[in-house]
C-alpha positions in Angstrom: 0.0 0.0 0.0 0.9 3.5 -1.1 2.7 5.4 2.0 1.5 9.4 3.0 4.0 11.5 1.8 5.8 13.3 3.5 5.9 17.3 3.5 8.7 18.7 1.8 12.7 19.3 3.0 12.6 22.4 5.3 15.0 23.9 2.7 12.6 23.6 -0.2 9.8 25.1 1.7 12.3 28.1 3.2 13.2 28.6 -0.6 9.5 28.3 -1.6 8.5 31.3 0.9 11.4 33.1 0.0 10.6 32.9 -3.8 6.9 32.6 -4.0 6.4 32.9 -8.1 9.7 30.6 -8.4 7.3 28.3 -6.4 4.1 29.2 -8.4 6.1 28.6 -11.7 7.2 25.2 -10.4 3.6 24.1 -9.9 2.8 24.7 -12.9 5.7 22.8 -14.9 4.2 20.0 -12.7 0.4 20.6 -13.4 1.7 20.2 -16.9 3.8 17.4 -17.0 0.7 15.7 -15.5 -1.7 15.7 -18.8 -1.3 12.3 -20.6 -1.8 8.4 -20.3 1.1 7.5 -17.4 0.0 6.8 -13.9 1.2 8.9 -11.4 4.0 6.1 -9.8 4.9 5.5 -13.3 5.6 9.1 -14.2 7.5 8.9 -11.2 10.1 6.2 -12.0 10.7 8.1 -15.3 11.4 11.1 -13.2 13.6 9.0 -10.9 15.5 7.5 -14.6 15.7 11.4 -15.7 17.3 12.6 -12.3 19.9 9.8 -12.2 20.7 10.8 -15.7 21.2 14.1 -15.1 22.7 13.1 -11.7 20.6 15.8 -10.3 21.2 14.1 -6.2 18.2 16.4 -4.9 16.3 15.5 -7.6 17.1 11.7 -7.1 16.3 12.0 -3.3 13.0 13.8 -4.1 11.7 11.2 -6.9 12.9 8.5 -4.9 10.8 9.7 -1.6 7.8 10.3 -3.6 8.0 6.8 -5.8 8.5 5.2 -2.8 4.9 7.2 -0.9 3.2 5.7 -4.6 4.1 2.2 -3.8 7.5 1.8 -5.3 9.4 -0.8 -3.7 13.4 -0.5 -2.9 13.9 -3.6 -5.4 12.3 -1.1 -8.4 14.6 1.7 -7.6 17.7 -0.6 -7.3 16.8 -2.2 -11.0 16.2 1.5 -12.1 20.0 2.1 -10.8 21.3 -0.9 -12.4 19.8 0.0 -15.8 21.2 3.5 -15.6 25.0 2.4 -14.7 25.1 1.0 -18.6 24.6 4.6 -19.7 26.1 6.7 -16.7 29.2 4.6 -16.3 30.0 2.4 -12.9 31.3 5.2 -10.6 28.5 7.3 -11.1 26.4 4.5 -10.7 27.4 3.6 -7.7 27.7 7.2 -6.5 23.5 7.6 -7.6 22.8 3.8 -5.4 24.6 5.8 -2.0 21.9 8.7 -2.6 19.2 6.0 -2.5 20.5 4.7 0.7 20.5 8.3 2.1 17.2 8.3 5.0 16.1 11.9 2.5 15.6 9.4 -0.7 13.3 6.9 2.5 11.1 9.4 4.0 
């Protein structure tokens, strides 16, 4: 069963106040992405692919908190990981799996 998400890092939401049509903006990009046939865990795991491509490491610990809240399981991410190291190379790889261990990326 899906778990509750948690609220976001104290740093996002200090940024958020701080830069409130940043924030507005940002809702929006993800209103957007949201139109078309993926489910909302799905959609997820492609963020999560994107992030470790980019090796974006908030990004990873954000889409990896909220897969896990849609029912992701730690085995998904993990294959997600493995299938990325072919592209991203070993070290990076391996650097992307630590993030995932990381209690931010379990919340």
């Amino acid at each position: 069963m899906p778990k509750k998400l948690s609220k976001p890092p104290r740093t996002f939401q200090d940024f958020s106040k701080t830069f409130p049509k940043l924030r507005k903006a940002w809702d929006l990009l993800g209103d957007a992405a949201k139109d078309g046939p993926l489910d909302d865990r799905t959609a997820r795991l492609v963020k999560l692919g994107v992030a470790i491509g980019a090796m974006r490491e908030g990004a990873v610990h954000s889409s990896a908190r909220k897969a896990v809240a849609l029912g992701a399981t730690r085995e998904e991410l993990n294959q997600i990981v493995a299938l990325a190291a072919s592209i991203i190379g070993m070290p990076s790889a391996v650097a992307v799996w630590t993030w995932l261990q990381d209690p931010s990326s379990k919340e």
